[in-house]
C-alpha positions in Angstrom: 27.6 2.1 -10.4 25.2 -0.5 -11.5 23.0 0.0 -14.4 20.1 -2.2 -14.0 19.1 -4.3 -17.3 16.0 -4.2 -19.2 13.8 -6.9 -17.2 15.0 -5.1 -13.8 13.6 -1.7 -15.0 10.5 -3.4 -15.9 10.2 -5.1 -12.4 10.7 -2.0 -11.0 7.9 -0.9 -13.0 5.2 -3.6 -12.5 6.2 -3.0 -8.5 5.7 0.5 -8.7 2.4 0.0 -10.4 1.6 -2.3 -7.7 2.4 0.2 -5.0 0.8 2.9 -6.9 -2.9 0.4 -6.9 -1.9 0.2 -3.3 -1.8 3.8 -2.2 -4.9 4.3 -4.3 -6.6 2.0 -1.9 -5.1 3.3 1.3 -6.3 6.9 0.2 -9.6 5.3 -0.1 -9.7 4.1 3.6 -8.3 7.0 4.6 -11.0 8.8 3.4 -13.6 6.8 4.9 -11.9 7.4 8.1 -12.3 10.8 7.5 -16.3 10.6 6.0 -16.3 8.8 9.9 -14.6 11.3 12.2 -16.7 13.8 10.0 -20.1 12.2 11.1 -18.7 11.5 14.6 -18.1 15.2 15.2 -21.3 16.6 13.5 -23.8 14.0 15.0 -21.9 12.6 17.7 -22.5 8.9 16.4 -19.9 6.5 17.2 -18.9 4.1 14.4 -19.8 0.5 14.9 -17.6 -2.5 15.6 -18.2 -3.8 12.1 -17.1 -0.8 9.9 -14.0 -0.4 12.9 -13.1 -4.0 12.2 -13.5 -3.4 8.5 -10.9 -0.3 8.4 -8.3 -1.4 10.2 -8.7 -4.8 8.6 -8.1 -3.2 5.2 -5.6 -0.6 6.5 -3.6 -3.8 7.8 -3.4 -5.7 4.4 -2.5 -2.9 2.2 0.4 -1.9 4.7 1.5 -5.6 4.8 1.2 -5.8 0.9 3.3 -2.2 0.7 5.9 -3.1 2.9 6.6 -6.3 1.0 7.1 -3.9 -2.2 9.3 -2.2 -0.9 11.3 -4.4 0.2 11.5 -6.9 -2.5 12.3 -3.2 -4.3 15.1 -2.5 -1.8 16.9 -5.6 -2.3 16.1 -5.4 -6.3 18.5 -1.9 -6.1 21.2 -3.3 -3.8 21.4 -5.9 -6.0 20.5 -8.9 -3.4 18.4 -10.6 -6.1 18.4 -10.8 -9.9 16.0 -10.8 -12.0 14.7 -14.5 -13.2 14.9 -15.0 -17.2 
């Protein structure tokens, strides 16, 4: 078993802060989806193009951005890559 040293753990940390920032954001768009199939159901209005393009824009980068972190997280644990002093 490897223990991991003290700049590891606080890698680990500053990456899960990052994820956590990033789930933050993806609840956010997730909720506007939401606000929109809300207001598509009660008034029948169809989003426009812009606020489409917008979401799934945003939705995009902050998957991209997550699965970077976990990766880079993944290979931190298997021990792939060290920890630059």
């Amino acid at each position: 078993m490897k223990i991991a040293s003290a700049e590891e753990v606080e890698e680990l940390k500053r990456l899960n802060q990052m994820f956590a920032d990033i789930l933050c954001q993806l609840r956010g768009a997730t909720t506007n989806i939401n606000q929109i199939a809300r207001k598509l159901h009660t008034d029948g209005e169809i989003p426009n193009d812009s606020m489409l393009y917008f979401l799934n824009k945003n939705i995009l980068k902050y998957r991209k951005e997550s699965e970077r972190i976990w990766q880079l997280i993944r290979r931190l644990i298997s021990g792939q890559i060290h920890m630059e002093q």
